[in-house]
Residue, then its C-alpha position, 0 to 999 in steps of 0.5 A: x974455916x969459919x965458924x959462926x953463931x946465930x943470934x936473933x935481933x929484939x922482934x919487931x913487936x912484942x906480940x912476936x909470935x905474930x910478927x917475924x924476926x929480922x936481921x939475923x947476925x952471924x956472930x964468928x967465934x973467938x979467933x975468926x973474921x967479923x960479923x956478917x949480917x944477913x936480911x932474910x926473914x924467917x918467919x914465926x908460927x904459932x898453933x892460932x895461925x892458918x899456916x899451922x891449922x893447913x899442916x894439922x889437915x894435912x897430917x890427918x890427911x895429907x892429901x888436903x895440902x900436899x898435891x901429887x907433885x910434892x912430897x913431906x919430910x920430916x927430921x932433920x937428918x932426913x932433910x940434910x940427906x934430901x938437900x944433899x941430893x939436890x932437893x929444894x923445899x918449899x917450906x920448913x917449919x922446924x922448933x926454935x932449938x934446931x932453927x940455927x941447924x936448918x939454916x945452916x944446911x939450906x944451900x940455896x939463899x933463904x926465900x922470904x916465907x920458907x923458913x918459920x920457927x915454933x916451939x919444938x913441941x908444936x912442931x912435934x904435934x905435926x909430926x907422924x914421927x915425933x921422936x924424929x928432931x921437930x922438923x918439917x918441910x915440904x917441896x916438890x917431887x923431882x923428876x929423875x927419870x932413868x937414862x936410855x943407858x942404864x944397866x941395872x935396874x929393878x922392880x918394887x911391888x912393895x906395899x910397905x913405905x918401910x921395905x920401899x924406902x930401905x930397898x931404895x937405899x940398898x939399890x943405889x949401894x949397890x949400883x942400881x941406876x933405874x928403878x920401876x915401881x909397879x902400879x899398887x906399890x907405894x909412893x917412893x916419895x911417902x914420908x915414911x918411905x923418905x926416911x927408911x931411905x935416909x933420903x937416898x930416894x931424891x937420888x934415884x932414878x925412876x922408869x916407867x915401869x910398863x915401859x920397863x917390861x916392854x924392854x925386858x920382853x923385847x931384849x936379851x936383858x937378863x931378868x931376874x925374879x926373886x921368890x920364895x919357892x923358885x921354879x925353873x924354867x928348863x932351856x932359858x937362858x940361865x938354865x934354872x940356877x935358883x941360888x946365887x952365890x956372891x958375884x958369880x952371875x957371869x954375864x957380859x958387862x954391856x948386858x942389862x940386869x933386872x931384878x924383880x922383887x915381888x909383893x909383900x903378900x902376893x909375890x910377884x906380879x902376874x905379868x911377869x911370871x915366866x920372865x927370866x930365871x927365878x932365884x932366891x936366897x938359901x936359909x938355915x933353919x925353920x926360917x920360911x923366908x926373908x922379908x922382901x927387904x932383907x932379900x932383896x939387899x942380898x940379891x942385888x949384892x949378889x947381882x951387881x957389877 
């Protein structure tokens, strides 16, 4: 395998925080085959440009530059995961000590105006995560929509980016291939949620979640609702088992299964109270109840094929 060095031509100008850098050499190292040059360009920002002011307004209020349609991420672990999952970004704007690292993870050829370098504590400042690496990049929102097929789905009501993003991730551990988020729950595509799902969320598959209930009322799909203090509902289908042991749900394999996973605070949502059986997970000790996320990771173990 080759491996290959990055090394930066003179700028084009002396005041090179306003020009851009060109011809970009990958040097191979000792033992392996030739130089190869490329001619992309990156370009190079500075705290005076308009393109940094836009991401200062944004930071405060993402709204003024990110539109419904696109999303933000920030580190560079979170963007290898995004790319790996098949996102492309727009535009990154990453410290001078993490650029080689960037350019080696973009998997597409390097447009004109995508990349730019700045110091690492610029970027930093632009961050609502600055211990993360200095990197930031923005691009659309995919458009994952689950297939009619699916098998496994659930149902987010969380308001917290964090529970979200980590719910997301333990869903497709676990095999869950259709996801509804239900109105007032937060934008899987936050930045926060993104990194709590290490990137998994651009993997993932999202149903209308209206749509999602028509199917659970109109169907033999087995439903699930976690609570904290089950009730049971004599004569359904799964005759009230409020506790799941570890793979014991004995369905047939061509029956759907959806878990519902309620609010943080209020639990879950009116309409779909009464649905299916109402489960939980037992504890020891004085301990009330589990987050919404650490229940919600032992019941789709406990709920998956």
């Amino acid at each position: 395998m080759t491996h290959w060095t990055l090394c930066w031509a003179k700028p084009l100008s002396r005041t090179w925080p306003h020009t851009r850098l060109k011809a970009i050499m990958l040097l191979p190292r000792k033992g392996t085959s030739r130089p190869m040059t490329t001619q992309t360009e990156v370009g190079v920002v500075n705290r005076k440009d308009k393109l940094y002011q836009l991401l200062v307004k944004a930071k405060a209020q993402p709204s003024s530059l990110l539109s419904n349609r696109d999303c933000r991420i920030e580190g560079l672990a979170t963007l290898k995961a995004a790319i790996g999952h098949g996102w492309t970004p727009s535009t990154i704007v990453c410290g001078r000590s993490q650029l080689d690292k960037v350019l080696a993870t973009l998997q597409t050829p390097l447009r004109k105006g995508q990349v730019w370098a700045a110091h690492d504590g610029d970027v930093t400042k632009l961050m609502h995560q600055p211990r993360l690496d200095p990197v930031l990049a923005q691009g659309p929102i995919p458009n994952h929509t689950a297939v009619p097929s699916w098998r496994f789905g659930v149902v987010l009501c969380c308001q917290d980016p964090y529970n979200l993003g980590a719910l997301v991730r333990s869903s497709l551990a676990f095999g869950v291939d259709a996801i509804a988020l239900w109105p007032g729950a937060v934008n899987a595509f936050n930045h926060y949620a993104i990194k709590a799902s290490a990137g998994t969320v651009f993997a993932a598959h999202f149903l209308d979640p209206h749509r999602m209930l028509a199917q659970a009322k109109g169907t033999s799909m087995a439903v699930f609702r976690a609570e904290a203090h089950p009730t049971t509902k004599p004569g359904s289908w799964l005759d009230a088992p409020t506790i799941l042991g570890h793979r014991e749900v004995d369905l047939p394999n061509d029956r759907k299964r959806l878990l519902v996973l309620g609010h943080e605070t209020h639990g879950i949502p009116l309409e779909w109270q009464g649905l299916g059986a109402s489960v939980h997970v037992t504890m020891a000790g004085d301990v009330e109840s589990l987050s919404v996320n650490a229940a919600g990771a032992v019941l789709l173990d406990r709920l998956a094929f």
